[in-house]
N, C-alpha and C positions, 0 to 999 in steps of 0.2 A: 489646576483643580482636578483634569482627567488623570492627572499624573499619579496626584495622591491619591485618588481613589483606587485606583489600580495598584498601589501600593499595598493599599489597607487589605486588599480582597485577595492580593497573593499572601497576605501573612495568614490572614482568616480561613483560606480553605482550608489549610491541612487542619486547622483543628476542629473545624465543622465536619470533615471526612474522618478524622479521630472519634470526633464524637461520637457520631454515628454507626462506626465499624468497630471500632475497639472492646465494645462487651459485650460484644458475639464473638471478637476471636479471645477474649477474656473465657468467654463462658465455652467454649469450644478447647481450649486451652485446659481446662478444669475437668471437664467430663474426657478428654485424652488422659489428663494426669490418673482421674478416677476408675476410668477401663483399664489403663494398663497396672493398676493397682489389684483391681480382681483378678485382673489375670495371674500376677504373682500370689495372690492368697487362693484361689481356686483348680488352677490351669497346670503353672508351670512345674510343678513338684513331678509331671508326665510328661507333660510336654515342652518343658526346658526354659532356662530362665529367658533364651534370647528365641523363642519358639522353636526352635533346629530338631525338637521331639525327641523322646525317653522312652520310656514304656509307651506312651502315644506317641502318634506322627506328627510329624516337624506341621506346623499350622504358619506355613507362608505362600504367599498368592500362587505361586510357579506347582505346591505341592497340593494344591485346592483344588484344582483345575475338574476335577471328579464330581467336585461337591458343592453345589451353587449356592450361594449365602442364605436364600431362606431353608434350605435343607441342611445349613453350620445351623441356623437359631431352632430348629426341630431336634438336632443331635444334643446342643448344649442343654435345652429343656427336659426331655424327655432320658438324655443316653443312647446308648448305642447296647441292641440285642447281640449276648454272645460274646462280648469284648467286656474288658475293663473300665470302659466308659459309663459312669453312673448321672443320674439324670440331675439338673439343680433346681427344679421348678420350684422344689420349696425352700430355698436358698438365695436364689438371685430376684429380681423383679424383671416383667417382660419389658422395660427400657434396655434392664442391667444385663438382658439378653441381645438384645438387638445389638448395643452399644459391642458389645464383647464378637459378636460373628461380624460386624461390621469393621472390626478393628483389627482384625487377623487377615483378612483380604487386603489389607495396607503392607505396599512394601516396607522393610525393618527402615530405621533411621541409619544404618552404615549396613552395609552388605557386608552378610557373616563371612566366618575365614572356616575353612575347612582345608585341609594340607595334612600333609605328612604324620605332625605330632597326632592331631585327632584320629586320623584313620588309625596309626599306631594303637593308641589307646582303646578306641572301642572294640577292636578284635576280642571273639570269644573263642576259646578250643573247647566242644566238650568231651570230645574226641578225638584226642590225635588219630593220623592217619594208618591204619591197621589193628587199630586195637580192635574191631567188633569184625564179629563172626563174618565169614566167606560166601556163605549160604543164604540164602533166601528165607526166613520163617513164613513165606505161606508158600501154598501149592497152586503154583500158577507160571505160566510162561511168560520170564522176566523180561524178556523182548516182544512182550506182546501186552502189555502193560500200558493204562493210559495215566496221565495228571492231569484231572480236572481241576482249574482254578476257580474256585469261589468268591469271586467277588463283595456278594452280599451280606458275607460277615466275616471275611478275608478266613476263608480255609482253603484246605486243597484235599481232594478223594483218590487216594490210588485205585483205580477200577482194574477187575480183570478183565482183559481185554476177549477173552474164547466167552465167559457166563454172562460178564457182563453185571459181575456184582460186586462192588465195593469191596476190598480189603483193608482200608484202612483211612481214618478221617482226622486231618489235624490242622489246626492253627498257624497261617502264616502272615507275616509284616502286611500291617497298611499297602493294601492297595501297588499292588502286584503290577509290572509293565514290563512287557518286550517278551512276553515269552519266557518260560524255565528251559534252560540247554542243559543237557546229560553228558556224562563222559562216555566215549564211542563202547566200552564197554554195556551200557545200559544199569550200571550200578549206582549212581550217583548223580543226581541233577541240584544245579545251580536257579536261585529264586531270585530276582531283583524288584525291588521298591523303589515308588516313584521317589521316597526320602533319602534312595541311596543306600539301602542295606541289600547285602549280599547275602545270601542263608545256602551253606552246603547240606543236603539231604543223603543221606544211604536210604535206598530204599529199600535195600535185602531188610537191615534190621527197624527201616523204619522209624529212625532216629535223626535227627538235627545234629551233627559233628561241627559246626562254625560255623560263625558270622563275623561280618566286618561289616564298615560303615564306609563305603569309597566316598558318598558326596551326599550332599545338600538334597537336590534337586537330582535323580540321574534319570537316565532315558533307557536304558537296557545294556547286557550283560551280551557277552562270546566268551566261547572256552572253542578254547585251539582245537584243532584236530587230532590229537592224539591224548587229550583231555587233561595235559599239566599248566594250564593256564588259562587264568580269567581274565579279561579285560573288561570296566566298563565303562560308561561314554555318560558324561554329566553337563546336564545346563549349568547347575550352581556345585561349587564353581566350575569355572570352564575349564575342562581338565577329561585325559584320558589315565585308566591309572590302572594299572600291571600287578595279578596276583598270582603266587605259584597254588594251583588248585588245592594242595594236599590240603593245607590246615589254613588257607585263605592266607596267606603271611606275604605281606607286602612288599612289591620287589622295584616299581616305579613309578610316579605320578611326572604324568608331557601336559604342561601349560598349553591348552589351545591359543595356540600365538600363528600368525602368519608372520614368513617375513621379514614385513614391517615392522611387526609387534601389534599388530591388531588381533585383539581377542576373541575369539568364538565360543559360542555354545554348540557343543558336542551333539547330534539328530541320534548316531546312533554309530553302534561300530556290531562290522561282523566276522566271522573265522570263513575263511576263504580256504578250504582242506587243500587242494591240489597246490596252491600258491605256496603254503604253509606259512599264512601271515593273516593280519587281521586287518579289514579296510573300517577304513572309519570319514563317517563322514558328517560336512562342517557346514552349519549352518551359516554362519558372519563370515566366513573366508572364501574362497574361490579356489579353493583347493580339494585335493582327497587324498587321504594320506594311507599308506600302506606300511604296515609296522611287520618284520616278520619273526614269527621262532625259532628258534633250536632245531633244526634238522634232526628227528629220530634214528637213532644209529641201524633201525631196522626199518625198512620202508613199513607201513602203513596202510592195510589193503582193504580197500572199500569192498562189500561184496553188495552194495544196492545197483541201479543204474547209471552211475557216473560215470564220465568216461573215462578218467583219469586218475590215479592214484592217488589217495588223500597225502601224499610229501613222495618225491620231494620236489617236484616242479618248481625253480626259479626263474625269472625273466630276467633278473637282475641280479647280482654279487651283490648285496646288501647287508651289511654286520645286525647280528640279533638284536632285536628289539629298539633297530632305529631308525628312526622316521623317515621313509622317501615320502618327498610333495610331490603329487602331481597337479600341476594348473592344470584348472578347467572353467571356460568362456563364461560360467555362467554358477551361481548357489546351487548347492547338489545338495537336499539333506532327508531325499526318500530314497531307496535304490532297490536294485534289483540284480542278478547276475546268471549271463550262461552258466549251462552246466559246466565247462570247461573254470569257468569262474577267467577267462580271459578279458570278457569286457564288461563292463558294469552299462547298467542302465539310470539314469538318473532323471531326478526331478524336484523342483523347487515346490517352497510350497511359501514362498516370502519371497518380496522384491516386483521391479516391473515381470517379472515372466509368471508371477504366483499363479499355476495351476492354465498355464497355456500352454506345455505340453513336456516336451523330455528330451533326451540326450542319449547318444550312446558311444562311450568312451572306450578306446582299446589298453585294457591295465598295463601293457606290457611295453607300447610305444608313448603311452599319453597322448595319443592323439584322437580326435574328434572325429568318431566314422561316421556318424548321422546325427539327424534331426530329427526327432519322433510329434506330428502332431495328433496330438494327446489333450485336447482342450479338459477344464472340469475336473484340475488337480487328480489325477489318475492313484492311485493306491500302490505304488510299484512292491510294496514290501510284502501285500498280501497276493504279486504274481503266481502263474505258474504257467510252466509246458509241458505241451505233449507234440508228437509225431504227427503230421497231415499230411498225407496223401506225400511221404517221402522226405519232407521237410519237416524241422522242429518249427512248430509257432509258441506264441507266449502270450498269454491272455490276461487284461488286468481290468479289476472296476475302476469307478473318480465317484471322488468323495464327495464333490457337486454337479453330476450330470448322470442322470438314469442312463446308461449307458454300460458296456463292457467293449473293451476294443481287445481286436485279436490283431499279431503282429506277425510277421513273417521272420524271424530269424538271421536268417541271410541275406535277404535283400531289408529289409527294417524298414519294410512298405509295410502301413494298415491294411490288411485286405478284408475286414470285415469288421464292425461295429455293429451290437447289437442294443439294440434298443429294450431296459428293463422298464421295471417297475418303479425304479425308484434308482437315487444315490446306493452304491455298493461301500462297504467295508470288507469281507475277507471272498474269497474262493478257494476251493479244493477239491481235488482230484485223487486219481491213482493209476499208477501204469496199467492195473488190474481190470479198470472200471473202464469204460465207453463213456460217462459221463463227467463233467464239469459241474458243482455244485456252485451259483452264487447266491449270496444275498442282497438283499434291497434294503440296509441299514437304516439308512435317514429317509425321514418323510413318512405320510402315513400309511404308505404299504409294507410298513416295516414286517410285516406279521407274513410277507411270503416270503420264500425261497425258489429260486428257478432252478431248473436245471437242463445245461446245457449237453447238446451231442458235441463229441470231439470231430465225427466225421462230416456231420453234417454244417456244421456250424451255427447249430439253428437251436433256441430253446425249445424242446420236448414238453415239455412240463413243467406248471407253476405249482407246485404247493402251500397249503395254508395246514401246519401244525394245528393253532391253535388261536381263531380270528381275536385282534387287537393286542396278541401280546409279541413281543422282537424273537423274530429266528434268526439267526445267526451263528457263524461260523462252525462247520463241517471238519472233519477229520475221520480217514479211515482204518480200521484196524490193520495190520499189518500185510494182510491176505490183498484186502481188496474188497473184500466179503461183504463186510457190513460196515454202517458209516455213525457216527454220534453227530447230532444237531443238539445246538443248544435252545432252549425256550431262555433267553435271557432276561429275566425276572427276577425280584425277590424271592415270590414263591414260586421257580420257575423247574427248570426240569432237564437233563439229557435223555433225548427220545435216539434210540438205536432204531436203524433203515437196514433194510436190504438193500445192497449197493444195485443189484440188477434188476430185480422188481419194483422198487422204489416203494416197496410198502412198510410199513411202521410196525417195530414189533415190541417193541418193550418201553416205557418211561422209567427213568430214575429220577425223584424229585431232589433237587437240589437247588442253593442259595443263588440267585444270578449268576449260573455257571457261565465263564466268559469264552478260555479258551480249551481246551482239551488237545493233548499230545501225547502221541505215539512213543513211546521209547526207539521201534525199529525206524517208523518213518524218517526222526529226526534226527538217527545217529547212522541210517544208511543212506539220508540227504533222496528219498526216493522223490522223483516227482510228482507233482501236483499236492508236494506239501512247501508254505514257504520256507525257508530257512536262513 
């Protein structure tokens, strides 16, 4: 009798657990099929039938990361100010909204392919290279020259760098990351999107000459040291991929692969001038790879502070543009690098070591000269140094510990840790300046800025721009002279400082300005800017 009973009651569940469960994934089933139906009748004509983004940006989790889901159902309702984006409120219903910003934070059903043919294809020339004038059309000093990035409604402001007034205002791709790099001339800077679009700008005539589509997902962009080459470095797909700068025309895509064949997403890659190669570095591998260029048949003469000539420096016999691995103990996917650019500094920010301290690797032997502790995932990419009392240090915030640690160089002993206001994101400097500017990013002292002495080691001064809105990230004009702070806001602002007085003399209101760069700082590699 126990037998059959237990008989009957193993045949009965699954359809009692059918019963129950099945017309909610019925009905879950239906409102999937229904969402992704809007999407193709509302959405995709922009933003692409498999979401990978068109005229709008790719709408997949990795490329969201900017925009939290109740601020996708504020965008989808309303639109987006300044953009192509029109509002649906009287079009969709507020489920039909929910259900749609809910459904784009979902990874795809097959992970998209992007490769070879697509990069081919989306290439734009509007410009071959030479056709526009030599000359500058405004009157300003083009090595003195900043790019504000706007975030808030993805523009960018060429500012003069001496008045300090705007020259010129224009539209750039979704959501801007890594920085724009210039060709050492200062004629030309490279733009990257977190969707993986690449935009060459002139900025004599103030024109967009091409774009290309590297990846999915990418993390930022380097251009060589003598400025015929872009490389950039992508999450989706995992891939590093090779472009001759003139007209962006594609010359190689390296499968992040170790190995084994274990695949990586790409943190970032950068141009290393004295090396004359580009490091790159890999989140899922235990390696760091050093790819290099074309040796310039005429050396390549830095006139900033470095101490070594931007090529031809080799440590290695290594054929163009092919990959040396270097193993390394531990996930390296933040970095940092002497000025010699002989050893990199590294730091995880994933795995058992997430944000418990750092590394300091010799490029040249591969081996392992220190152990940096560094608790409170450190910032290595927004470092910088200056000269102390005869030695170089190098100073860096963490992304989760109010803190700034100063480092000694040579011996790669902490000899001082300073205690902020809050978590840091960037700092900056100038050989010119006595001061270290940092900011207190996360948490709610976000609204000051410190600033630190070089000699002393010791914060001088707190500033509050503008109580309860984000100050953030510093850069100096080319002198030394004076410095732009951002108010990082919608309706926010770059406020210009006297670098020695520290007092405030101008606002420019602008859209969440994020980053602002130097033309000279960034193409003479001066310290106390990162690069």
């Amino acid at each position: 009798m126990t037998d059959t009973r237990s008989v009957v009651i193993s045949r009965l569940l699954p359809l009692l657990v059918a019963a129950l469960f099945l017309p909610s994934a019925a009905a879950s089933a239906q409102a999937n099929t229904e969402t992704k139906a809007l999407y193709q009748t509302h959405c995709a004509s922009c933003h692409g039938e498999e979401r990978l983004g068109g005229i709008g940006p790719a709408l997949l989790p990795g490329n969201l990361s900017r925009l939290k889901p109740a601020a996708a159902e504020v965008v989808i309702r309303d639109g987006r100010a300044a953009s192509q984006m029109p509002s649906f409120a009287t079009q969709l219903e507020e489920s039909q909204i929910s259900n749609l910003a809910e459904w784009i934070y979902r990874a795809p059903d097959k992970e998209p392919i992007w490769g070879r043919d697509e990069i081919l294809a989306s290439q734009v020339v509007h410009h071959r290279d030479g056709s526009l004038p030599g000359e500058p059309r405004f009157d300003a000093d083009p090595l003195n020259l900043f790019i504000v990035v706007e975030t808030g409604d993805h523009h960018a402001t060429l500012l003069d760098g001496d008045t300090f007034e705007p020259i010129h205002r224009f539209e750039t791709r979704y959501a801007l990351h890594g920085g724009p790099k210039y060709t050492p001339d200062g004629r030309h800077v490279f733009f990257g999107s977190r969707d993986g679009w690449i935009t060459k700008y002139d900025i004599y005539n103030m024109e967009v000459v091409a774009e290309v589509r590297a990846g999915i997902n990418m993390r930022n962009i380097a251009v060589s040291g003598d400025g015929r080459y872009v490389m950039a470095a992508n999450y989706l797909p995992h891939s590093l991929v090779l472009f001759d700068a003139h007209n962006l025309d594609l010359m190689k895509v390296y499968p992040a692969l170790g190995e084994d064949g274990e695949s990586s997403r790409v943190s970032a890659v950068y141009a290393a001038p004295p090396r004359g190669s580009f490091i790159a570095a890999l989140k899922d591998i235990e390696e760091v790879w050093e790819i290099p260029w074309p040796l310039p048949t005429e050396p390549v003469v830095s006139t900033g502070h470095m101490a070594t000539p931007l090529a031809p420096r080799r440590a290695h016999d290594t054929a163009n543009f092919r990959v040396r691995r270097i193993p390394v103990p531990n996930y390296l996917d933040d970095f940092f690098f002497d000025l010699e650019y002989a050893h990199v500094i590294g730091a995880s920010r994933g795995g058992e070591s997430d944000g418990q301290g750092g590394m300091v690797i010799n490029l040249d032997s591969g081996e392992k000269v220190a152990d940096l502790p560094l608790e409170g995932m450190p910032h290595l990419g927004s470092g910088i140094t200056w000269e102390h009392e005869g030695r170089r240090v190098m100073a860096t915030p963490h992304l989760t510990r109010a803190a700034v640690s100063i480092i000694d160089m040579t011996t790669w002993e902490v000899i001082r840790t300073l205690e902020t206001d809050g978590p840091g994101f960037f700092m900056r400097s100038h050989a010119n300046s006595p001061y270290v500017w940092a900011d207190v990013f996360f948490g709610p002292n976000r609204d000051r800025v410190h600033v630190i002495d070089k000699a002393s080691l010791e914060i001088v001064e707190t500033l509050i721009p503008e109580p309860g809105k984000t100050a953030a990230h510093v850069e100096f004009d080319r002198y030394g002279e004076k410095l732009l702070l951002s108010l990082w806001e919608d309706d926010g602002a770059v406020i210009v400082y006297d670098a020695e007085s520290l007092e405030e003399e101008k606002r420019i209101p602008m859209s969440k300005p994020s980053g602002k760069y130097n033309v000279w700082n960034k193409t003479r590699y001066e310290e106390g800017t990162s690069h």
